[in-house]
gemmi code that builds the backbone of each chain (N, CA, C; Angstrom):
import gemmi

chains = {
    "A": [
        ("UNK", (32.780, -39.959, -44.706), (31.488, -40.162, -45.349), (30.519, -39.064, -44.915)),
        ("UNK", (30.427, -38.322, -46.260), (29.139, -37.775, -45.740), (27.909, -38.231, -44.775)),
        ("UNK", (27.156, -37.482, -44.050), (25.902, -38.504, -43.155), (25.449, -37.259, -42.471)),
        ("UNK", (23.884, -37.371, -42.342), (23.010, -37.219, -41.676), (22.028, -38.005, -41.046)),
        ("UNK", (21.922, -37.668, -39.389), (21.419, -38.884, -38.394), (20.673, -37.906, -37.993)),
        ("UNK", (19.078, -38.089, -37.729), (17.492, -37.676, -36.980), (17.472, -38.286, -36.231)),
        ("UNK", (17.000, -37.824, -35.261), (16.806, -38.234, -33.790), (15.627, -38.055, -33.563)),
        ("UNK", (15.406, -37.911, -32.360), (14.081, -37.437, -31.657), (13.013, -37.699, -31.886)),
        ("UNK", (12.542, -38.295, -32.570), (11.143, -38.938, -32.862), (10.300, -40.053, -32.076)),
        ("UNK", (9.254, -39.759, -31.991), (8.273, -40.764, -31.045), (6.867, -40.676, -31.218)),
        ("UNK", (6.156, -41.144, -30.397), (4.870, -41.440, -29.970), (4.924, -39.613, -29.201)),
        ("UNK", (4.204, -38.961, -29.619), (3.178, -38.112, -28.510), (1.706, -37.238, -28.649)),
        ("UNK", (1.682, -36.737, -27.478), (-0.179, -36.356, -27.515), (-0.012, -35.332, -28.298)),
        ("UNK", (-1.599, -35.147, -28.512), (-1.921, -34.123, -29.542), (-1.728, -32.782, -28.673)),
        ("UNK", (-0.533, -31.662, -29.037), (-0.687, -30.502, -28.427), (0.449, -30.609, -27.471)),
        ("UNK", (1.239, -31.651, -27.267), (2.216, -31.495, -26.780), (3.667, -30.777, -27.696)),
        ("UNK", (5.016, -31.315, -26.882), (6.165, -30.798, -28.039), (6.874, -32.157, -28.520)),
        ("UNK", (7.744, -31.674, -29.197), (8.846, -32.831, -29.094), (9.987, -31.800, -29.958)),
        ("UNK", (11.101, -31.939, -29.464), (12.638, -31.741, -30.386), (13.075, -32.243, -31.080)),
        ("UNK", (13.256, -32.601, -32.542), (14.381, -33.128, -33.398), (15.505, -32.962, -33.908)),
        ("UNK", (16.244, -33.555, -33.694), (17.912, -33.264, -34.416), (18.383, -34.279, -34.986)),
        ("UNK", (19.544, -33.310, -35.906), (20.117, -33.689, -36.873), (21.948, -33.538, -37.068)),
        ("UNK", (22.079, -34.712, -37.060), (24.011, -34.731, -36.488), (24.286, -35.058, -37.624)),
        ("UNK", (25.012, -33.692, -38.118), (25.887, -33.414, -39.452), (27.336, -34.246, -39.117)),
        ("UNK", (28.126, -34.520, -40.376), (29.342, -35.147, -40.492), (29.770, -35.623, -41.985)),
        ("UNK", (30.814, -35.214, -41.837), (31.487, -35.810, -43.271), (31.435, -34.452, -44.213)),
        ("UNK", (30.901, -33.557, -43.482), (30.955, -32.078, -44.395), (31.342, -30.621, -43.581)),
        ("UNK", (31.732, -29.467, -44.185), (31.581, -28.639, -43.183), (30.701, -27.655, -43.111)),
        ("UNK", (30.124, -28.225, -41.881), (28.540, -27.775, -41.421), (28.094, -26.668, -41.873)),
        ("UNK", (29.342, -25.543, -41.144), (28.762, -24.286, -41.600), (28.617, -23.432, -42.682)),
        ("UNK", (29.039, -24.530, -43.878), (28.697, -23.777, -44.992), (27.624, -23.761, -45.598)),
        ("UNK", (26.746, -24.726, -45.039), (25.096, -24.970, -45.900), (24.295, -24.385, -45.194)),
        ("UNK", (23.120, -24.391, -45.754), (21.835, -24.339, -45.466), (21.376, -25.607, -45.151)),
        ("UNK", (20.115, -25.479, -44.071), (19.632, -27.131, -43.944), (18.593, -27.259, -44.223)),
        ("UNK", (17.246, -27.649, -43.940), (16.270, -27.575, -44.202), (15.763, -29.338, -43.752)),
        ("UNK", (14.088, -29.001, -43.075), (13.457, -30.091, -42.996), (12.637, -30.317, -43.838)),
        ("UNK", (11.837, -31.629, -43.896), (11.156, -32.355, -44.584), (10.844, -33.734, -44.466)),
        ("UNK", (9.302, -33.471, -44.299), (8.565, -34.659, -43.480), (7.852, -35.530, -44.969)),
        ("UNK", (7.312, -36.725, -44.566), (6.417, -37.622, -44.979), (5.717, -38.159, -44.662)),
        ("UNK", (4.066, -37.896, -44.802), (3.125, -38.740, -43.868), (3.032, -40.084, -44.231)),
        ("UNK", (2.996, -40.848, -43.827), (2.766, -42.271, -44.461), (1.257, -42.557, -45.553)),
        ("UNK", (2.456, -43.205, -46.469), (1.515, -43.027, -47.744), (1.533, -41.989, -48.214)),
        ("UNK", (2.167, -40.492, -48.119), (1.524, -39.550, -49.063), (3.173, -39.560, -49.083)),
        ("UNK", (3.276, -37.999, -50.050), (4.826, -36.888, -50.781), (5.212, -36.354, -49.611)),
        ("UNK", (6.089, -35.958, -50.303), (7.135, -34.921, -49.563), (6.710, -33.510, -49.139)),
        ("UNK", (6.869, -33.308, -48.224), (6.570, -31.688, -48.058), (7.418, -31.125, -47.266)),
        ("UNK", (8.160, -30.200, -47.825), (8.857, -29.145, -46.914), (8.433, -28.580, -45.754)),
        ("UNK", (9.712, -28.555, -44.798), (8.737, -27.883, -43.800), (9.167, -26.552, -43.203)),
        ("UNK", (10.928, -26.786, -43.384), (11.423, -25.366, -43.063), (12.864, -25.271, -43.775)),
        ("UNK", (13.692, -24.272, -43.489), (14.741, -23.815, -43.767), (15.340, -22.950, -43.463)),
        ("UNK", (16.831, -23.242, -43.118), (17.885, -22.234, -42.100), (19.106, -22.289, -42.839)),
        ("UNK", (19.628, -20.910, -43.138), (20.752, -20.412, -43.957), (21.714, -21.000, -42.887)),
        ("UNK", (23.438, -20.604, -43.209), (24.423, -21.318, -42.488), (24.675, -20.933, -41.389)),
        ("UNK", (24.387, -19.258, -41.364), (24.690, -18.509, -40.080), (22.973, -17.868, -38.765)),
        ("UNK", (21.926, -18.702, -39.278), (20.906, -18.973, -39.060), (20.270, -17.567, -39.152)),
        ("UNK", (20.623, -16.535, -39.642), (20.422, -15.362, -40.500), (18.859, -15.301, -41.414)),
        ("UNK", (18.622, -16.396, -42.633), (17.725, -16.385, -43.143), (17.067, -17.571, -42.651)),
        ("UNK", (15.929, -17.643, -42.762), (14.819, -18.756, -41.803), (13.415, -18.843, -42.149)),
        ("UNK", (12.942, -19.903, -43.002), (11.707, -20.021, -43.570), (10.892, -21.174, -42.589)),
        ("UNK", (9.447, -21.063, -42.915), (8.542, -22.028, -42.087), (7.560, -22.479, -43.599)),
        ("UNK", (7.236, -23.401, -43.918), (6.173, -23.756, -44.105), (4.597, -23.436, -43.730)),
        ("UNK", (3.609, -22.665, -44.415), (2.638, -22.467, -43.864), (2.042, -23.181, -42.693)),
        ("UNK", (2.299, -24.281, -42.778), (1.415, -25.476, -42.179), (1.682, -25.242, -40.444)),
        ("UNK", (2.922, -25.009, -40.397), (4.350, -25.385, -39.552), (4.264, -23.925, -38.668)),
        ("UNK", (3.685, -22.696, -38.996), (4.036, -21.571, -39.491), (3.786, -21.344, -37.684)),
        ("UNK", (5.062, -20.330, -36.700), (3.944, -20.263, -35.615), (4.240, -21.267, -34.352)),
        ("UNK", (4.165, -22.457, -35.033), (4.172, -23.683, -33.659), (5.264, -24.395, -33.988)),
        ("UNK", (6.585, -24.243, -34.826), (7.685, -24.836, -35.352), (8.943, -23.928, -35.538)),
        ("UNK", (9.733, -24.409, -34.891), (10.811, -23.416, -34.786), (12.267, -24.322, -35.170)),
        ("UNK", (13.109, -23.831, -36.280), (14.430, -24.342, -36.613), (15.493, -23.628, -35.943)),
        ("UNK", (16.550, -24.237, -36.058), (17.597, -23.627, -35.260), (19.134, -24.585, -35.713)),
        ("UNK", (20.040, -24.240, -35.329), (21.448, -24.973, -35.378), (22.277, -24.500, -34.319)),
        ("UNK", (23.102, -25.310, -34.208), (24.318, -25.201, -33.542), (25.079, -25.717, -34.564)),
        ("UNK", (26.207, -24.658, -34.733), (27.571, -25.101, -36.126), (28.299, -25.003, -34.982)),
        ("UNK", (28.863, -25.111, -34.121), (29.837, -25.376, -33.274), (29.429, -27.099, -32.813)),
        ("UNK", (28.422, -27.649, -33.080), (28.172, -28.944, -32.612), (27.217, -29.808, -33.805)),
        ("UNK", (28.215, -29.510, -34.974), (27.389, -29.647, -36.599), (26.215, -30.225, -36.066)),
        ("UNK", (25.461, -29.525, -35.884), (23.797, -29.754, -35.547), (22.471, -29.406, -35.931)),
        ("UNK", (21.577, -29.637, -36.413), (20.482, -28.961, -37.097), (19.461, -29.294, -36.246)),
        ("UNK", (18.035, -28.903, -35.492), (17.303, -29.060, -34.508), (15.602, -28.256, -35.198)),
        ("UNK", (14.964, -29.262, -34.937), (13.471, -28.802, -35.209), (12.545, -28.952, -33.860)),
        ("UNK", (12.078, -27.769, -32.952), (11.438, -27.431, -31.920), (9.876, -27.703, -32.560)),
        ("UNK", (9.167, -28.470, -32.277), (7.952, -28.752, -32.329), (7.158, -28.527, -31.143)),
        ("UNK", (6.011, -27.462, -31.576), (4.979, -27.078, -30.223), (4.006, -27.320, -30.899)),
        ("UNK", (2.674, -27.632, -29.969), (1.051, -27.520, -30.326), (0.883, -28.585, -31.218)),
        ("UNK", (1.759, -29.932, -30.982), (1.622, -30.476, -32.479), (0.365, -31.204, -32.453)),
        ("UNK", (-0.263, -31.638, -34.139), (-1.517, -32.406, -34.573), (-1.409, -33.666, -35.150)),
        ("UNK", (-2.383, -33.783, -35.162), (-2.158, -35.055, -35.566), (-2.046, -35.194, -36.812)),
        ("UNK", (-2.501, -34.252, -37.906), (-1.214, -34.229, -39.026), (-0.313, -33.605, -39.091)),
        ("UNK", (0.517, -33.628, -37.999), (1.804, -33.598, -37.981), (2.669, -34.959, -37.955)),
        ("UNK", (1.959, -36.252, -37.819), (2.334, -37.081, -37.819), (3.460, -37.708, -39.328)),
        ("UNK", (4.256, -37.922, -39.313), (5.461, -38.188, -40.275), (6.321, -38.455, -39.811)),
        ("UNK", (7.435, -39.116, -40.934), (8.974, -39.433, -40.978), (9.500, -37.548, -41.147)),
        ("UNK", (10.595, -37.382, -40.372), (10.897, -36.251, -40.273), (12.121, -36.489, -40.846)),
        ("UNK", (12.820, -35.787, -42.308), (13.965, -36.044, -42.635), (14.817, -34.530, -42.765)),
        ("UNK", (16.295, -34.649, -42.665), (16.978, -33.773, -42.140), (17.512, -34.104, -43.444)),
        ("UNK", (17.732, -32.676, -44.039), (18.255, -32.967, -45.473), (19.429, -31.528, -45.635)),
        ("UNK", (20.402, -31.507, -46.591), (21.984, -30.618, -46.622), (21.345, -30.034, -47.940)),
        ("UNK", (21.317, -28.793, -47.970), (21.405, -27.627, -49.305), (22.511, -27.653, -49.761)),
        ("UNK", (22.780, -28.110, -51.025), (23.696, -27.944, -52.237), (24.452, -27.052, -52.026)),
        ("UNK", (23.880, -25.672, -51.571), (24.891, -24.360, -51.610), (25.066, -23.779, -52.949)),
        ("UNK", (25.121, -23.933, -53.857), (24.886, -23.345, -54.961), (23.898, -22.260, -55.360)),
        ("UNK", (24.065, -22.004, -56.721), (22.436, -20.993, -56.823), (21.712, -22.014, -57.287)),
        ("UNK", (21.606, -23.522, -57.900), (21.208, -24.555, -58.198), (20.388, -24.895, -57.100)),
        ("UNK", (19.551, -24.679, -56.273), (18.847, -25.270, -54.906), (18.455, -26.551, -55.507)),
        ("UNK", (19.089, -26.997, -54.423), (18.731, -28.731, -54.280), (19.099, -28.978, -52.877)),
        ("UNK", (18.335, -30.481, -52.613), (19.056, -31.091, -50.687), (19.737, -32.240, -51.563)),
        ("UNK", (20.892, -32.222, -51.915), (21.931, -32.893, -52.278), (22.276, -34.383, -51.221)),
        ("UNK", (21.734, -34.210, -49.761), (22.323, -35.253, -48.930), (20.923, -35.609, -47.912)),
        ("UNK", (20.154, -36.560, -47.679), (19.567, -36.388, -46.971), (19.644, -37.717, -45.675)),
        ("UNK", (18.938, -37.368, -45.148), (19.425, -38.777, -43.919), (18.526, -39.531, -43.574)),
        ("UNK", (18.082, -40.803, -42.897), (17.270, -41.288, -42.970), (15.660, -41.391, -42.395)),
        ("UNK", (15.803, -40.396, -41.562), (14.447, -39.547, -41.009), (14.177, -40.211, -39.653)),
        ("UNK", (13.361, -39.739, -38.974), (12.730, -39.880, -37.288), (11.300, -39.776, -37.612)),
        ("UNK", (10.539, -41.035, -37.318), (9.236, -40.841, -37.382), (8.788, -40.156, -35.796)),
        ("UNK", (7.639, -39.307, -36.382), (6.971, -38.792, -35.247), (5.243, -38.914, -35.425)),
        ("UNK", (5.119, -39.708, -34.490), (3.485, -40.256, -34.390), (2.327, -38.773, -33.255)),
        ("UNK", (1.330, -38.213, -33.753), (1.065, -37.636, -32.538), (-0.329, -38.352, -33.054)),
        ("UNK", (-0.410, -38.442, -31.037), (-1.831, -39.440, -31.422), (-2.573, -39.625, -29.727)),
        ("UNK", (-3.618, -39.572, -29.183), (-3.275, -40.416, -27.735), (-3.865, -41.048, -27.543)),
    ],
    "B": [
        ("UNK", (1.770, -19.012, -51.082), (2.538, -19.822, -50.963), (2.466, -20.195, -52.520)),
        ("UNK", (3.882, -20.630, -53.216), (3.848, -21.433, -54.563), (2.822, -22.994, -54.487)),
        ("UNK", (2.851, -23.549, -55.627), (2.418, -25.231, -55.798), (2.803, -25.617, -56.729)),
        ("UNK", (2.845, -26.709, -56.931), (4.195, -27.621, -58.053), (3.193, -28.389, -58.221)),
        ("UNK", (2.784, -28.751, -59.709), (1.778, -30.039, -60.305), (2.279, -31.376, -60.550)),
        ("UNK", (2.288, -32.108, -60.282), (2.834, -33.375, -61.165), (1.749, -34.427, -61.488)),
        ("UNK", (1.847, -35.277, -62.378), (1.340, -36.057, -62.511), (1.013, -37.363, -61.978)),
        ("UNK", (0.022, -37.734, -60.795), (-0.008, -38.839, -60.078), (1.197, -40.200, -60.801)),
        ("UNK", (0.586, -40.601, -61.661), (1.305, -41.767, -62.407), (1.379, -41.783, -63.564)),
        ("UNK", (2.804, -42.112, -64.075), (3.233, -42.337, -65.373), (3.594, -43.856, -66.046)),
        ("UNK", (3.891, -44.101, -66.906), (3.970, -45.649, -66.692), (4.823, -45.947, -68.368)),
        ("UNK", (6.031, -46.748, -68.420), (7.171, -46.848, -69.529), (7.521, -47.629, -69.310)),
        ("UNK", (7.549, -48.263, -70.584), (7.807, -49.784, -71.073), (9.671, -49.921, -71.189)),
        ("UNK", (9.768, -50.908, -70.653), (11.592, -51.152, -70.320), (11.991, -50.520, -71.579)),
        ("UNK", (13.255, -50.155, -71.265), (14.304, -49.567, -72.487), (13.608, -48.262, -73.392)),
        ("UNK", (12.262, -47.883, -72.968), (11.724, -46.366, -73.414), (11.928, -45.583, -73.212)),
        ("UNK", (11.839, -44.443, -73.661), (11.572, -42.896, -72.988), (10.522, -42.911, -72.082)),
        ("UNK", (10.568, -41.906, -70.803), (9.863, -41.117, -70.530), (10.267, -40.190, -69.755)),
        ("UNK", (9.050, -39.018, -70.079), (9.180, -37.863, -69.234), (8.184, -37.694, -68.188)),
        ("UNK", (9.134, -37.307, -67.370), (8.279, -36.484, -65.937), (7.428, -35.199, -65.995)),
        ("UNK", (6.824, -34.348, -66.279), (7.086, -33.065, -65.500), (6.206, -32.513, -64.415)),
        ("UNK", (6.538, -31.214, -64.308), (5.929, -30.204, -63.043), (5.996, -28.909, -63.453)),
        ("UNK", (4.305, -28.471, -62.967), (4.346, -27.498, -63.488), (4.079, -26.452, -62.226)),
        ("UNK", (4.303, -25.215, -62.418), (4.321, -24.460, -61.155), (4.446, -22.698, -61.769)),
        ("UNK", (3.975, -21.538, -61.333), (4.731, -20.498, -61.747), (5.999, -20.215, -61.487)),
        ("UNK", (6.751, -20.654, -60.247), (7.575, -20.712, -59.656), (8.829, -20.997, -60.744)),
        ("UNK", (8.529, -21.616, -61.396), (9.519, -22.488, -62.500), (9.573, -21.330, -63.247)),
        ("UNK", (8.857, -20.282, -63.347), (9.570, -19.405, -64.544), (10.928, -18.976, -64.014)),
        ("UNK", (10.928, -18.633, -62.266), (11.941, -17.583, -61.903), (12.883, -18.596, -61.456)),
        ("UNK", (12.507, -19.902, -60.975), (13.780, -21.180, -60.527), (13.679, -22.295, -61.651)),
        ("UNK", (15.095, -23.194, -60.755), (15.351, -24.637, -61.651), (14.256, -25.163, -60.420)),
        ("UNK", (13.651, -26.283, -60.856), (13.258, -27.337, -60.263), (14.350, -28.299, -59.813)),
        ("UNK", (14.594, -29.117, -58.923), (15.527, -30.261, -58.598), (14.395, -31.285, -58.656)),
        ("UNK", (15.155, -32.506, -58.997), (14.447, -34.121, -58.964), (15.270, -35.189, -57.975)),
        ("UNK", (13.855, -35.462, -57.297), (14.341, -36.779, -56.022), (13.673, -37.617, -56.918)),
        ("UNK", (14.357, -39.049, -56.397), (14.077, -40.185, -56.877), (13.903, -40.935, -55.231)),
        ("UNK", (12.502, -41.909, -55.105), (12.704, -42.092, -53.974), (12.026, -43.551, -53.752)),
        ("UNK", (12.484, -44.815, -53.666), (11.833, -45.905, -53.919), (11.178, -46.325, -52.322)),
        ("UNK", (10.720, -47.340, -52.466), (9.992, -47.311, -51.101), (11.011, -48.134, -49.737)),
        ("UNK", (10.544, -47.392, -49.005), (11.198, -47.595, -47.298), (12.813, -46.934, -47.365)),
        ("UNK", (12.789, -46.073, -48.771), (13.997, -45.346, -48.636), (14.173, -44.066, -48.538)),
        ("UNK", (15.194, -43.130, -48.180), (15.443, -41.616, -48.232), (15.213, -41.300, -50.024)),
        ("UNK", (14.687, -40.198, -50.095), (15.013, -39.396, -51.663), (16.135, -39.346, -51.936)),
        ("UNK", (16.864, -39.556, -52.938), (17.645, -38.863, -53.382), (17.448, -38.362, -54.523)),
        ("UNK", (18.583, -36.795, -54.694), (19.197, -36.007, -56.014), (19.430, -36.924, -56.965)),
        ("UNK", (18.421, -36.668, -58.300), (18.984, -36.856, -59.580), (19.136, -35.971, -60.473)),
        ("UNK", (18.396, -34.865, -59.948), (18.913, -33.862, -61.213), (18.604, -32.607, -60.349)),
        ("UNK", (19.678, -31.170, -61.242), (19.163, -30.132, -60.617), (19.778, -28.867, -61.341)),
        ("UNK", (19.279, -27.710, -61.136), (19.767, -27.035, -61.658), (19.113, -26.533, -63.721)),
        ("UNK", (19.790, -26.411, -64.105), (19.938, -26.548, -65.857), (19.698, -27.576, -66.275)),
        ("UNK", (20.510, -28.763, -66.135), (20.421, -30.175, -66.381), (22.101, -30.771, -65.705)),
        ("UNK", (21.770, -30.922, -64.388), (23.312, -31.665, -63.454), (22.431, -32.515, -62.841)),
        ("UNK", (23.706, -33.388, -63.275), (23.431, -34.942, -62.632), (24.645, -34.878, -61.266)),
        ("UNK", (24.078, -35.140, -60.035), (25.359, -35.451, -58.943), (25.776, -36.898, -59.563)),
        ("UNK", (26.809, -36.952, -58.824), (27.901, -38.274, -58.996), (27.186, -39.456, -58.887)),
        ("UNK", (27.490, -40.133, -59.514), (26.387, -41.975, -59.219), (25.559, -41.968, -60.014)),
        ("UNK", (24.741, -40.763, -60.441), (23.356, -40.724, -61.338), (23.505, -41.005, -62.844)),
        ("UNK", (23.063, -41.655, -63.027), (23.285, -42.355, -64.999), (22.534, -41.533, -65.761)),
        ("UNK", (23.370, -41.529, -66.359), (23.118, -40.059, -67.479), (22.172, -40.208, -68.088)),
        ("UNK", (21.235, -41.895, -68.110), (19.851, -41.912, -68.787), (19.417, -40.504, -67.860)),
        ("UNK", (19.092, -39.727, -66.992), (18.675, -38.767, -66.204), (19.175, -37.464, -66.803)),
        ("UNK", (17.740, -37.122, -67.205), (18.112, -35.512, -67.570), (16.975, -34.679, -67.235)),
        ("UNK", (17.198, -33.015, -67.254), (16.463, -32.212, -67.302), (16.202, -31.030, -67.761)),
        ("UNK", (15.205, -30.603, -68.402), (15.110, -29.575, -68.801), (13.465, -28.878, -68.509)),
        ("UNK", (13.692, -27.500, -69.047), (12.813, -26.068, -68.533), (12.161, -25.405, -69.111)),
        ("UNK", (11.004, -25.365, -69.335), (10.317, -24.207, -70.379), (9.415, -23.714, -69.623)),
        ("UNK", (9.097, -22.467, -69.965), (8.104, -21.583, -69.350), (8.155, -21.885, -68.127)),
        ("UNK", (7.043, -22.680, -67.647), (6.220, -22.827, -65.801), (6.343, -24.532, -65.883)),
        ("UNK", (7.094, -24.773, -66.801), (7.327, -26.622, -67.181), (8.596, -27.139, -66.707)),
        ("UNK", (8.502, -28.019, -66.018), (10.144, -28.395, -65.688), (9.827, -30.000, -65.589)),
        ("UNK", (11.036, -30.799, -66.639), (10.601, -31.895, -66.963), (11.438, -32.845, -66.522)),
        ("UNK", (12.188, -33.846, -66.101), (12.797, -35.055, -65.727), (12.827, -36.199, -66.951)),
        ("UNK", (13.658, -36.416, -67.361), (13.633, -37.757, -68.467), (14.223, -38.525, -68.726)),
        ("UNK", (13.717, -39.840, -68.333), (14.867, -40.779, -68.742), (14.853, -41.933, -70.104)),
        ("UNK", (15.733, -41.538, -70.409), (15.755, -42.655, -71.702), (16.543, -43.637, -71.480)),
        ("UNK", (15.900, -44.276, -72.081), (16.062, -46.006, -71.757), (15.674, -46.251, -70.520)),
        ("UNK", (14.362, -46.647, -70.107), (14.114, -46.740, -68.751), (14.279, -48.002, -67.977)),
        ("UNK", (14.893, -48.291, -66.905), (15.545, -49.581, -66.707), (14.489, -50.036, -65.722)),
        ("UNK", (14.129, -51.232, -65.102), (13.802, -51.850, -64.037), (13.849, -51.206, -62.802)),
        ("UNK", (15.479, -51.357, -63.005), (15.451, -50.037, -61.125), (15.108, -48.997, -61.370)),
        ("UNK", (14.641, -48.523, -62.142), (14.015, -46.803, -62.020), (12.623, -46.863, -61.281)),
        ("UNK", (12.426, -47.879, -61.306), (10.529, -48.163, -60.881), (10.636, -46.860, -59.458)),
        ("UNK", (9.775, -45.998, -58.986), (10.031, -45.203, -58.032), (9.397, -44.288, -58.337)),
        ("UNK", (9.188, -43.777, -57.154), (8.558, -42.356, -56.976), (9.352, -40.909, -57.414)),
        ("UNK", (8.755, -40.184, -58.205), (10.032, -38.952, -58.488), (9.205, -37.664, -57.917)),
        ("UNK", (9.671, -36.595, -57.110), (9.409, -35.961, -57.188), (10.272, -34.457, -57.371)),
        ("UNK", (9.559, -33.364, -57.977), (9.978, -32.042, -57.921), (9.952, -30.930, -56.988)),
        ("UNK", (10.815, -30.431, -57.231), (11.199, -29.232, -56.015), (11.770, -27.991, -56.624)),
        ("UNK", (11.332, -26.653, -56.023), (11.911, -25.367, -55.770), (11.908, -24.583, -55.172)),
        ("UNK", (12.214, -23.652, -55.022), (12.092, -22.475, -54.354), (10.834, -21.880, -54.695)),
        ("UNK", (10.211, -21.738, -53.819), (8.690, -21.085, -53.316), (9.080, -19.722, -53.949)),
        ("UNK", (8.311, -18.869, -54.417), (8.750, -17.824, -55.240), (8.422, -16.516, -54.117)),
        ("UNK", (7.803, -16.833, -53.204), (7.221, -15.945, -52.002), (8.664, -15.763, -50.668)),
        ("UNK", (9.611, -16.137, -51.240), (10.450, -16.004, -49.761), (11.593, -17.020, -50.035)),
        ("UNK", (12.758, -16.251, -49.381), (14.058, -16.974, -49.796), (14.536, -18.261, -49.183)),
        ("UNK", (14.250, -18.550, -48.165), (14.061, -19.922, -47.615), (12.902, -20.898, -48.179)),
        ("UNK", (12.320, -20.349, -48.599), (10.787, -21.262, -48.745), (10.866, -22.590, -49.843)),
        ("UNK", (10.264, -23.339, -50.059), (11.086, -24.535, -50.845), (9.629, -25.232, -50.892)),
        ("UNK", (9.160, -25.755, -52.156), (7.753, -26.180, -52.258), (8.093, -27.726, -53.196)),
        ("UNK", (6.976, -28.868, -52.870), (7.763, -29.735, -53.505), (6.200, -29.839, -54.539)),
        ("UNK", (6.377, -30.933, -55.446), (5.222, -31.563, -56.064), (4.620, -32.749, -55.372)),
        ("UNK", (3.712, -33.227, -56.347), (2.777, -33.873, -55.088), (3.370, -35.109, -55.452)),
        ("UNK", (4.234, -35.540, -56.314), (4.956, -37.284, -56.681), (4.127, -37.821, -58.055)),
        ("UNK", (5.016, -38.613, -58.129), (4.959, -38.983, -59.733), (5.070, -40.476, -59.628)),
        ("UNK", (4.307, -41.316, -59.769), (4.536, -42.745, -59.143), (5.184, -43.499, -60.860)),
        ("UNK", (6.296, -43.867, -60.976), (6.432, -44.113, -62.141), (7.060, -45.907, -62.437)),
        ("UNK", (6.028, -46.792, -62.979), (5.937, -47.838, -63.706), (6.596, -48.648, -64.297)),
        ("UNK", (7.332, -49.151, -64.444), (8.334, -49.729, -65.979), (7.626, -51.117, -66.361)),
        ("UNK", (7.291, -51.400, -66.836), (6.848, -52.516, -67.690), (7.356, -53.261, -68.600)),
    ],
}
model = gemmi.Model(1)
for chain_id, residues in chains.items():
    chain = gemmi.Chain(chain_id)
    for i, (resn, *xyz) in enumerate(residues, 1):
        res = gemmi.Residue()
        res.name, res.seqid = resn, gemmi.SeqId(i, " ")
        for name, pos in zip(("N", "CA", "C"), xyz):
            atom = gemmi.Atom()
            atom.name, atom.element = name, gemmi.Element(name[0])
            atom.pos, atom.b_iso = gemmi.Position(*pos), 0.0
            res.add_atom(atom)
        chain.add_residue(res)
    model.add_chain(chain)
structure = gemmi.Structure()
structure.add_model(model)
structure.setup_entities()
């Protein structure tokens, strides 16, 4: 079965960090692209980043831009979002979502997200 | 950075048409993809590309593209469609970059 599992999510202060990951399975890792994407409660979707298979190409979200750093490990099908300086709208469900791979861009698989509260 | 328009709320009477869309410049040079995403759940893919449906998705689900317009439509609209849809593409500023719309809260009646 395909699956993606988020981790790392919690309660923290404004301006601290926190790490999130994402444990790939049921596919092989290193052929996608991954990409995050949060939801504040009550509002849409917003992208936040994106990492090619061989972590080669690497986008940020303006917002994100700076104090957010993506990364993987394909030896440990893993996808990881480094959060620094965070705000308090940074607060969201953080979801870990699989690129199609195609020239069709789409997140074809996504998983069920890690809320992250910053607040103190 | 790109931006994707959608329409707060739409609203279709059981067994009707309706269409979604989003508008963006972005859409001249990409496909848009469509999440479907009901509440306390993950999004998922219903459409993407030209007009592809992944596996599971009922072919009431289609899509198509004009100009800076990229539209979502389902005919015959059922009960379980009630949900949030939103659009997505590639940010036209950078090859990773990926911009969504702001959601489409959509009705059935």
């Amino acid at each position: 079965e395909v699956q993606l599992v988020e981790s790392g999510g919690g309660l923290v202060q404004p301006g601290r960090s926190l790490r999130l990951s994402c444990a790939a399975s049921g596919f092989t890792f290193d052929d996608y692209a991954m990409h995050w994407v949060r939801q504040a409660p009550g509002k849409g979707l917003e992208w936040v980043s994106g990492i090619s298979w061989n972590s080669g190409s690497i986008g940020y979200a303006d917002s994100v831009k700076g104090r957010f750093t993506i990364s993987r490990d394909n030896a440990k099908n893993s996808l990881y979002l480094q959060m620094n300086s965070l705000r308090a709208e940074d607060t969201a469900l953080y979801y870990c979502a699989k690129d199609n791979g195609g020239v069709d861009d789409a997140f074809d698989i996504w998983g069920q997200g890690t809320m992250v509260t910053v607040s103190s | 950075s790109s931006e994707l328009t959608q329409d707060p709320a739409v609203s279709v009477a059981l067994g009707q048409t309706v269409r979604i869309t989003c508008q963006g410049d972005s859409l001249r040079s990409y496909y848009a993809s469509w999440y479907q995403q009901k509440p306390g759940q993950a999004p998922v893919l219903v459409i993407y590309g030209k007009n592809n449906r992944p596996s599971g998705i009922p072919d009431r689900f289609s899509g198509s593209s004009s100009g800076n317009t990229a539209s979502l439509t389902i005919t015959g609209a059922q009960a379980e469609d009630e949900a949030d849809y939103y659009c997505n593409s590639r940010d036209s500023s950078g090859n990773h970059l990926r911009v969504f719309g702001g959601g489409t809260k959509l009705t059935v009646l």
